[in-house]
C-alpha positions in Angstrom: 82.3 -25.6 -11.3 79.7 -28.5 -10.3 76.5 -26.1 -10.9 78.1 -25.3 -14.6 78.4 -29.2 -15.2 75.1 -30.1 -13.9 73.4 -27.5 -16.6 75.0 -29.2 -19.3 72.1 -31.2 -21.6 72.6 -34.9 -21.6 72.6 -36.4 -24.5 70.7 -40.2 -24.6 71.9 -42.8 -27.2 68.5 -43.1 -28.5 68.0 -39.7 -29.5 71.1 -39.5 -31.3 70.0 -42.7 -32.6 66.3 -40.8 -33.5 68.7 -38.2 -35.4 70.4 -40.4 -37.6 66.9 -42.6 -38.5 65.3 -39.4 -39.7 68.6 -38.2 -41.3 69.2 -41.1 -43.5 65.1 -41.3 -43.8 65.5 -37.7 -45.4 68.2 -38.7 -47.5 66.7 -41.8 -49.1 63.6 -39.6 -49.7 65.7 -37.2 -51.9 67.6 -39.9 -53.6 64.3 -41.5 -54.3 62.6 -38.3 -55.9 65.7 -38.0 -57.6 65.5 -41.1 -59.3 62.2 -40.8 -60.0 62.9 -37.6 -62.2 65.5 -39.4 -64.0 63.9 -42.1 -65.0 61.5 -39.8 -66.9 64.1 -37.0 -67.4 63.8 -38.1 -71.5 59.7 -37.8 -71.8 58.8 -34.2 -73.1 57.7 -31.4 -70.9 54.1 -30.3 -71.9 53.6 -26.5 -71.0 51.4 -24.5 -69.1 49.9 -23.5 -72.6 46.4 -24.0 -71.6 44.3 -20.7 -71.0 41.5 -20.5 -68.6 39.1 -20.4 -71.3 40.5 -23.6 -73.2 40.1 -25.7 -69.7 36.8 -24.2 -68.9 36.1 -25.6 -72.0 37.1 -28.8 -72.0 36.6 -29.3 -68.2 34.0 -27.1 -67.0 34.1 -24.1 -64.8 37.0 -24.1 -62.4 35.6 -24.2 -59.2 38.7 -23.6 -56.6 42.7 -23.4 -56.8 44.8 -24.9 -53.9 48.3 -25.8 -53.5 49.8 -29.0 -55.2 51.1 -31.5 -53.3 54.8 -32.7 -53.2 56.7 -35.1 -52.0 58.7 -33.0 -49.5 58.9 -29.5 -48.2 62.1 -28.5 -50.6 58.8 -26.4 -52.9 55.3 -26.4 -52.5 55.1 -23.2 -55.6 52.9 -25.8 -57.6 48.7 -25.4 -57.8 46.1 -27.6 -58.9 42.6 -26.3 -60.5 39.1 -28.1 -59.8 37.3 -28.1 -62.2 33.4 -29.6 -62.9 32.2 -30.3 -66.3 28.3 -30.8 -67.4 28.8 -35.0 -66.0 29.3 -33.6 -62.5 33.2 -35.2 -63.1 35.3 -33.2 -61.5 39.0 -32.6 -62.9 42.1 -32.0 -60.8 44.7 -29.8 -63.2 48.2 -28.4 -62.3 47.8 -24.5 -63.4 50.2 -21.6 -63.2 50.5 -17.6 -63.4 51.1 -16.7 -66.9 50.9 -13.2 -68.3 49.0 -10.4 -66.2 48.7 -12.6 -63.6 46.3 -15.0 -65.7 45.5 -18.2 -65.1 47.4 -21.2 -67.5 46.9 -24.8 -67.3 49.1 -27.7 -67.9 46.7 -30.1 -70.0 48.0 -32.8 -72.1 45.7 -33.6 -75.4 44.7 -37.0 -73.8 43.5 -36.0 -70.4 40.7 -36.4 -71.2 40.7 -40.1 -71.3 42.1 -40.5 -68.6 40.5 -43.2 -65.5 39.1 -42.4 -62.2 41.1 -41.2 -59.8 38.8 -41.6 -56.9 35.1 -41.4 -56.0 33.4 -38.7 -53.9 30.5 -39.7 -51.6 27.1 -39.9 -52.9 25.5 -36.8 -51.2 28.4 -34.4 -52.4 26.1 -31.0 -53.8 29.8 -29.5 -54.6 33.5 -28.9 -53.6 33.6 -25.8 -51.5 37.6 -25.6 -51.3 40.7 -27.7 -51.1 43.8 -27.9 -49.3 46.9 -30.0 -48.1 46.4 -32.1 -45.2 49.6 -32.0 -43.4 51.9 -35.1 -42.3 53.3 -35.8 -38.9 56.8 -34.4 -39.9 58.1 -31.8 -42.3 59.4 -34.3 -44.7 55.8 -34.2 -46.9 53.2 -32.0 -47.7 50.3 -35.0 -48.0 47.6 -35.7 -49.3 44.8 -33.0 -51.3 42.2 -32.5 -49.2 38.9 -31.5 -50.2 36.0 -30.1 -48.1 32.7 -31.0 -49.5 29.0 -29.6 -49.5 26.4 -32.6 -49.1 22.8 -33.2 -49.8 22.1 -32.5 -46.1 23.9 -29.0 -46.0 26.7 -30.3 -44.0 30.3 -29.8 -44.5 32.5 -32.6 -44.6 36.3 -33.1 -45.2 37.3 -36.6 -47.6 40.7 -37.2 -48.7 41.1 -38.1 -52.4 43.5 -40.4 -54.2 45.3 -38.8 -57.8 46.4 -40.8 -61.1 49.5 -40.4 -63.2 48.7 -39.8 -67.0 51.0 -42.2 -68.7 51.9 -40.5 -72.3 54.8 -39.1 -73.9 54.7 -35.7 -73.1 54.5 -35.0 -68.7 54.2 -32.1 -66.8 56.6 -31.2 -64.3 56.6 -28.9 -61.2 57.6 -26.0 -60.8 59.7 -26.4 -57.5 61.9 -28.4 -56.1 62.6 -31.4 -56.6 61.7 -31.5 -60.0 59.3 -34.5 -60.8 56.6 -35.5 -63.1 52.8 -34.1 -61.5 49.7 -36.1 -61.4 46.3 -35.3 -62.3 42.8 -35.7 -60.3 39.2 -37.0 -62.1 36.7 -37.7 -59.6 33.1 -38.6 -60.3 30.1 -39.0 -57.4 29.9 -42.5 -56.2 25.6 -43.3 -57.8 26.8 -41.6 -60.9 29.6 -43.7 -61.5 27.2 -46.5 -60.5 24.7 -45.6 -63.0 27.4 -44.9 -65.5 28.7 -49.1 -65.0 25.0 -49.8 -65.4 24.1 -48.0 -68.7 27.7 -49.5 -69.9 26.8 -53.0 -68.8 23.0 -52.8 -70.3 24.3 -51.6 -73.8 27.3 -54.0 -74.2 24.4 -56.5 -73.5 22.5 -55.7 -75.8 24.5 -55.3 -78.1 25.3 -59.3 -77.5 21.7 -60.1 -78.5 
């Protein structure tokens, strides 16, 4: 009778205090997301209408495809395409499966115009491949993480930030929890320099 008692688990305040933190953390995440998507519920769903040929087009070649992230682990069925046009700008793009296993895109018509989402380091030759970097629980898929190809040959992993397109029409995910998806347009640091120089030099001429 004692040796059954003594192989019972204990059971400390704090980790059932642990337990409820994380439950009512998980919770609040959910009703979050959920208020998120219906706040935008009325905004227009743009398709996945885009062929691979229309965004290769307007973005460049698509370079890799990698896993979308999301706010929790309820779905991660979403992808993003990287794409890199003839500016070295490099486009971030939810895309799909449509028919015969093809590849479709989710582009809105003003995309394009769209600002910076982050900026890539100066030495970056290419992107090699993407992927999620993970959290420290299971209650987020992270950040997109890219692994880059520098002047030097080197390989080198860089986190980078995305940007909501704010228009009528939004493109949603795929999974759940259903919520509005964000875009990526990343430039290489001297380029975007060069870019705010040559913008800077004509607007002051222009004031002559």
């Amino acid at each position: 009778m004692m040796e059954s008692m003594k192989k019972r688990p204990v059971y400390k305040s704090s980790d059932r205090h642990f337990s409820a933190i994380k439950s009512s953390i998980t919770l609040s995440l959910i009703f979050f997301v959920a208020f998120v998507s219906a706040c935008v519920e009325e905004r227009p769903r743009h398709g996945y209408t885009n062929s691979a040929e229309e965004l290769e087009k307007r973005f460049g070649k698509i370079i890799t495809v990698a896993n979308l992230p999301t706010p929790d682990q309820y779905g991660t069925g979403d992808k993003i395409g990287l794409f890199r046009d003839k500016d070295d700008t490099f486009w971030g793009i939810p895309v799909s499966v449509g028919e015969n296993q093809s590849l479709v895109g989710c582009a809105p018509p003003n995309l394009d115009s769209i600002q910076v989402s982050d900026t890539l380091p100066s030495d970056t030759v290419k992107i090699v491949g993407a992927a999620n970097e993970p959290t420290d629980w299971r209650g987020g898929t992270g950040s997109l993480k890219l692994l880059l190809l520098t002047s030097q040959n080197k390989l080198r992993w860089r986190t980078v930030k995305a940007v909501s397109l704010e228009t009528n029409s939004v493109c949603w995910s795929k999974s759940d929890p259903v919520h509005p998806l964000e875009f990526y347009r990343l430039v290489i640091a001297d380029k975007e320099e060069k870019e705010k120089e040559s913008s800077l030099n004509s607007n002051s001429q222009s004031n002559r």
